[in-house]
C-alpha positions as CSV (number, residue, x, y, z in Angstrom):
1,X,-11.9,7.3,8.2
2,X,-14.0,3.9,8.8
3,X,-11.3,2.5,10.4
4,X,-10.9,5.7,12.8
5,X,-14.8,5.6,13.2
6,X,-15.1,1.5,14.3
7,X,-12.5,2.7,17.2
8,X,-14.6,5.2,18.3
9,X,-17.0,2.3,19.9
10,X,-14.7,-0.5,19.8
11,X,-11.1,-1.6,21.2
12,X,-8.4,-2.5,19.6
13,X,-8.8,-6.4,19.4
14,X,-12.6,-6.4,19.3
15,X,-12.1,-4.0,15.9
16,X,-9.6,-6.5,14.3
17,X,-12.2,-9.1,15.2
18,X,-15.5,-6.7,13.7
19,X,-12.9,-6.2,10.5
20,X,-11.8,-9.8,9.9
21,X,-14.8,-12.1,10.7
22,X,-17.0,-11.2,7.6
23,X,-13.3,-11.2,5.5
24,X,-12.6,-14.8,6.8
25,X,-16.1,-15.8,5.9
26,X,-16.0,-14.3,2.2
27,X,-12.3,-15.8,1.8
28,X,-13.8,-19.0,2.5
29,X,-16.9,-18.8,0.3
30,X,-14.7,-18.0,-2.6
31,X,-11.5,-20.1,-2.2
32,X,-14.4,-22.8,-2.1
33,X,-15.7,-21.8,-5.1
34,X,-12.8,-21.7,-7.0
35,X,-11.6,-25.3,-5.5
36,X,-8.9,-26.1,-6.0
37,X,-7.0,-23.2,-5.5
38,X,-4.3,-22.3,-8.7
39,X,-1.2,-22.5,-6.5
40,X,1.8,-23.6,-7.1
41,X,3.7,-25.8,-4.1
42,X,6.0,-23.3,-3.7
43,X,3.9,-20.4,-3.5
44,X,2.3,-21.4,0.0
45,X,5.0,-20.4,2.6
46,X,5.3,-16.7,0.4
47,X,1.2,-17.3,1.1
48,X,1.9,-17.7,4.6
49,X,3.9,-15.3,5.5
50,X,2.1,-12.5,3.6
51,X,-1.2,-13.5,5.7
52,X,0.8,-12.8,8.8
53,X,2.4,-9.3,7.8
54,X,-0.9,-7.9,6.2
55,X,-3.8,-9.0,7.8
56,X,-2.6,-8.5,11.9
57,X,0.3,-7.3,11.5
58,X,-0.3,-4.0,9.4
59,X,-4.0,-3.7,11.1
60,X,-2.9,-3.9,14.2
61,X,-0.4,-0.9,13.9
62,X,-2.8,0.8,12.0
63,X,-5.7,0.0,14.3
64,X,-4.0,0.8,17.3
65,X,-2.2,4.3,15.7
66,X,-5.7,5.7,14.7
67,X,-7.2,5.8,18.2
68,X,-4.9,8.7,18.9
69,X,-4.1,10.3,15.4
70,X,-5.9,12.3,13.5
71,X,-6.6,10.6,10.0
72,X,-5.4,13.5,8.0
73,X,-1.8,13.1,9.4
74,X,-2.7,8.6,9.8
75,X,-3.0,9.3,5.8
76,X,0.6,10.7,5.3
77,X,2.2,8.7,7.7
78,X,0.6,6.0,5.7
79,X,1.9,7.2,2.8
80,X,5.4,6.7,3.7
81,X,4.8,2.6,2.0
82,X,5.9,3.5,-1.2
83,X,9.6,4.8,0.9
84,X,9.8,1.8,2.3
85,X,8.7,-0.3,-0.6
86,X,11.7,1.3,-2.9
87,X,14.3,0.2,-0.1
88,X,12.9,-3.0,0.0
89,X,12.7,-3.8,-3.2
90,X,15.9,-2.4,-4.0
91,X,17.4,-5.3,-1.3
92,X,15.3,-7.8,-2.2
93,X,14.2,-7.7,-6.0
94,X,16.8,-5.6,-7.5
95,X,15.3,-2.4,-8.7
96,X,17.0,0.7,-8.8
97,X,17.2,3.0,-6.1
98,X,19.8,5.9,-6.9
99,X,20.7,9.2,-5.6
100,X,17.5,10.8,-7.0
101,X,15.3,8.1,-5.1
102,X,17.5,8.4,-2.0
103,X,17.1,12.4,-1.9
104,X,13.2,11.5,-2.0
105,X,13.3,8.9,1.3
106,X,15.4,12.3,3.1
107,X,12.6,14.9,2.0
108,X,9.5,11.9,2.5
109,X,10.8,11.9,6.6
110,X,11.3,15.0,6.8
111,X,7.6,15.8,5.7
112,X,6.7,13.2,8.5
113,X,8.5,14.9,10.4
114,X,6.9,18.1,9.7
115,X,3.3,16.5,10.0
116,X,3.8,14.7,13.1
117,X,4.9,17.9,15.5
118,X,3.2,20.9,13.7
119,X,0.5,19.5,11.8
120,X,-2.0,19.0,14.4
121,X,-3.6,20.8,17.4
122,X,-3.0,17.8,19.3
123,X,-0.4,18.4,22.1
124,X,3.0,16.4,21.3
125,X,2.6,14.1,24.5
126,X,4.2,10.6,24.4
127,X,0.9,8.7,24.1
128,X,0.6,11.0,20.7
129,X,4.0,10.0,19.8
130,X,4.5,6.8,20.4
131,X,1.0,6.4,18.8
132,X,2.7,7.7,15.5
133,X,5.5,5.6,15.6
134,X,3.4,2.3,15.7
135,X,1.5,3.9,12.7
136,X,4.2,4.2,10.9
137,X,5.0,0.6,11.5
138,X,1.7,-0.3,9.4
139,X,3.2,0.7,5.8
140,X,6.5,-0.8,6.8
141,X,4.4,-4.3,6.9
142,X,2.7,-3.5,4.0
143,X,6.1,-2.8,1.9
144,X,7.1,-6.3,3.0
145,X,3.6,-7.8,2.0
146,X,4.4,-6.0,-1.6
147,X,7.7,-7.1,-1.3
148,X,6.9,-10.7,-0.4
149,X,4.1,-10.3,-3.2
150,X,5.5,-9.8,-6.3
151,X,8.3,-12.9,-5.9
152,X,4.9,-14.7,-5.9
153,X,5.3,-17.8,-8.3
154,X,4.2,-16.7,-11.5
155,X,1.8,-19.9,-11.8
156,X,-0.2,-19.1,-9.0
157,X,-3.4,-16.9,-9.6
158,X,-4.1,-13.3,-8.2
159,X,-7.5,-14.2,-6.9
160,X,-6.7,-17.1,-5.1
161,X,-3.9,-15.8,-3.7
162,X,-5.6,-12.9,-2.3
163,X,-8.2,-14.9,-1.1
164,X,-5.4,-17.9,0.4
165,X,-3.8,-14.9,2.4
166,X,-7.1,-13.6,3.7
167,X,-8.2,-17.0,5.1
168,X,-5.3,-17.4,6.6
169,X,-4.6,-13.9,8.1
170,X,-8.4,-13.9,9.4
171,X,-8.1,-17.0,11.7
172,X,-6.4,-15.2,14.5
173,X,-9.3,-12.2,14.6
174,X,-11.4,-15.3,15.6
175,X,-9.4,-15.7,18.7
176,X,-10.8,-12.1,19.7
177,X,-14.3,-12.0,18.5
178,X,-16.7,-11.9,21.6
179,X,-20.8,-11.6,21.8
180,X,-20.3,-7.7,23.0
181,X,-18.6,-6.4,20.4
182,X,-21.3,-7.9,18.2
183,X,-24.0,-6.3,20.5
184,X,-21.9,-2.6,20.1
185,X,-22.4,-3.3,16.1
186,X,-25.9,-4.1,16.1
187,X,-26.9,-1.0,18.0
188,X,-24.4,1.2,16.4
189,X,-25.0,1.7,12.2
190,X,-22.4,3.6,12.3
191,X,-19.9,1.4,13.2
192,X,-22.2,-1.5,11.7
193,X,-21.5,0.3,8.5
194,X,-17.7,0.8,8.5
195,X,-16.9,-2.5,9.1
196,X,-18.8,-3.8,6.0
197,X,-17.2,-1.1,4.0
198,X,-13.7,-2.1,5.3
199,X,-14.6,-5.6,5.2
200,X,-15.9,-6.3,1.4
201,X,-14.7,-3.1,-1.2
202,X,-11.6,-2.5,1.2
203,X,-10.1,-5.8,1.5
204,X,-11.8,-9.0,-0.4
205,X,-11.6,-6.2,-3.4
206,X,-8.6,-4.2,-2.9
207,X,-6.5,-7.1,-1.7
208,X,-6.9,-9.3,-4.4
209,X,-6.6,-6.1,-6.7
210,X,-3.3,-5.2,-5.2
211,X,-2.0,-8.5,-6.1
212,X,-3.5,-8.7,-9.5
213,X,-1.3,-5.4,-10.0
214,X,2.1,-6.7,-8.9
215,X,1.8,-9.4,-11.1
216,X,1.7,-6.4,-14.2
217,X,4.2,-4.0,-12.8
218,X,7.0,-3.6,-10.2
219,X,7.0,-2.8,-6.4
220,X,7.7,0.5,-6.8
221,X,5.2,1.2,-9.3
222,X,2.2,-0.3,-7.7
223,X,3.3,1.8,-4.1
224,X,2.8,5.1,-6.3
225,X,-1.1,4.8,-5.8
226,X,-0.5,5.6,-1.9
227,X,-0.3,9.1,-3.2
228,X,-3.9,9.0,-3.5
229,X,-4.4,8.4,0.0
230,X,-3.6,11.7,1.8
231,X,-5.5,14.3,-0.6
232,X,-8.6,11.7,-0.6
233,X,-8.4,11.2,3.3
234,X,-7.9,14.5,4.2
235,X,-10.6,16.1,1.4
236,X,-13.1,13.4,2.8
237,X,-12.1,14.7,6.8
238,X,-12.5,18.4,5.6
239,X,-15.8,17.7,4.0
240,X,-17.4,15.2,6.7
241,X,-15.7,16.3,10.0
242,X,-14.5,19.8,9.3
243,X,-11.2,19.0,10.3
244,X,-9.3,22.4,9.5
245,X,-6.4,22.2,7.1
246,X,-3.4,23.9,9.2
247,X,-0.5,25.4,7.1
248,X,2.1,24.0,8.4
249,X,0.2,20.2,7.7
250,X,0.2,21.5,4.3
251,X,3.8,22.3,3.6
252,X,4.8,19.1,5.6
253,X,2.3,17.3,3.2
254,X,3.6,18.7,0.5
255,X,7.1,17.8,1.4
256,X,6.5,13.8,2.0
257,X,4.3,13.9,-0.9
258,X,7.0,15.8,-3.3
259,X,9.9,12.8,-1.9
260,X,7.8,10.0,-2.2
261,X,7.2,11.1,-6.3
262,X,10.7,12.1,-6.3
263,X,11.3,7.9,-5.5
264,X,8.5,6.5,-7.9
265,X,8.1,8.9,-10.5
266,X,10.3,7.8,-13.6
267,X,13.3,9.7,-14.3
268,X,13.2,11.7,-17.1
269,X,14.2,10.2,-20.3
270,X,16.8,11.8,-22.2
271,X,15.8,12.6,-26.0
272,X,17.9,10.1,-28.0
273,X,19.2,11.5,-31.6
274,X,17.2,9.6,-34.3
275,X,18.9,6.2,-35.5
276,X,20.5,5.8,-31.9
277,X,20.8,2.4,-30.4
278,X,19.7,1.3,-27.0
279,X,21.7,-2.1,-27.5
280,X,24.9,-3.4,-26.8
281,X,25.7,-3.0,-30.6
282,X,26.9,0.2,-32.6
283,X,23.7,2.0,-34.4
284,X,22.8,0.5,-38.1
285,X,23.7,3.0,-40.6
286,X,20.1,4.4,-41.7
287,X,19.3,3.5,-45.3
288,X,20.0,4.8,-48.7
289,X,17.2,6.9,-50.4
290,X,14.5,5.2,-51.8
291,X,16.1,1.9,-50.8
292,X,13.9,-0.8,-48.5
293,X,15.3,-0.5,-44.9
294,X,16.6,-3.9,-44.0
295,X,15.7,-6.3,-41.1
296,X,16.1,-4.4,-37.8
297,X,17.6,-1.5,-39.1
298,X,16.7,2.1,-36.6
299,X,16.2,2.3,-33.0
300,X,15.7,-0.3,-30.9
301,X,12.5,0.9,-29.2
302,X,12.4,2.1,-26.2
303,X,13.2,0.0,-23.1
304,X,11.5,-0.7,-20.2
């Protein structure tokens, strides 16, 4: 909704600059702080490359996909990162993506689907489309970023990572800044006051808690808290703007939100019988009575 708000007085460049100027000048505050950064030599073109895909790559879909749709159905399209995530980081780091996960991609687009061309009072025109198909180009780039982030070396620190990518992905927005976009924020508080919120709790704060995350817990695990996105954005739209829920943006909701669990939601564990073994070899008898178990005798714990 901030973002959505900054385009109402801004364009598309001169909101990537309004965004990215105070980031660049808080990424370079801290990184000097911190000097020298904790980085391993082989962590900087991973560094790199992230600061491309999401800083102006994802904000310039996103940006550019939120002049046109509404952000109850930006929020679900959104949403679709931890769908891309799980294909991505079943190519590129290995984790599973079976039939269950692959039944939750079909019913995720299908919600999208849904969403897109009944959600909305907004006639299905190509500038709507097409508008919605860049969108969905933002969590595509942020899968990658997540993808690209968690084969980060394991010496290199969260923060200054973060912060590394954020200098980086900030110098282009300088290329755009110009005196009138500043003038638009000064006599706009409004707009003044979405781009700070974006800015600092938004993207210093959530970026270099995104990566603190990856370094804890897998790809697919850390895209689950995208669900949060379309209940919160929507609830906040009803609540501030009155946007009207529509029924059929419900049950399309419903349906992306019920695939993308059905990808990152564990499976359900079956009950093992007590005494199993989870290892390569055959369970350990269990003990006599009253006897002192020996050394690694019983299950094996549960794995993760």
């Amino acid at each position: 909704m901030a973002a959505a708000r900054l385009r109402q007085d801004l364009g598309l460049t001169d909101a990537l600059a309004a965004r990215f100027v105070p980031v660049l000048v808080g990424a370079s505050l801290l990184l000097a702080w911190r000097w020298p950064p904790r980085l391993p030599r082989g962590a900087w073109l991973r560094v790199g490359a992230m600061s491309l895909i999401g800083v102006p790559g994802y904000h310039l879909f996103f940006l550019h996909g939120l002049k046109t749709v509404p952000t109850g159905t930006a929020s679900l399209i959104v949403a679709l990162n931890p769908v891309f995530t799980a294909v991505l980081a079943r190519l590129f780091l290995g984790e599973s993506f079976d039939a269950r996960r692959l039944t939750g991609l079909v019913l995720s687009l299908a919600g999208v689907f849904v969403v897109i061309r009944y959600g909305t009072d907004d006639v299905l025109d190509w500038p709507y489309l097409s508008s919605a198909l860049v969108l969905a180009l933002s969590p595509l780039c942020w899968a990658v970023y997540t993808v690209i982030g968690r084969s980060v070396p394991p010496g290199a620190d969260p923060f200054d990572t973060t912060w590394a990518v954020l200098l980086l992905g900030s110098l282009p927005a300088v290329l755009f800044a110009r005196p009138a976009a500043a003038h638009v924020l000064v006599a706009s508080p409004g707009a003044l006051a979405a781009t700070l919120y974006l800015a600092v709790p938004c993207t210093l704060v959530a970026y270099a808690a995104w990566i603190w995350a990856l370094k804890r817990v897998s790809a697919g695990e850390a895209a689950a808290f995208v669900f949060l996105n379309p209940p919160l954005a929507n609830l906040w739209a009803w609540l501030l703007e009155g946007k009207a829920l529509r029924p059929p943006f419900l049950a399309g909701a419903a349906v992306l939100l019920l695939g993308v669990a059905t990808i990152v939601l564990p499976a359900t564990r079956r009950r093992r019988p007590p005494g199993s073994s989870t290892g390569a070899l055959p369970p350990t008898p269990p003990p006599r009575e009253h006897a002192e178990p020996p050394a690694g005798a019983g299950s094996s714990g549960s794995t993760a």
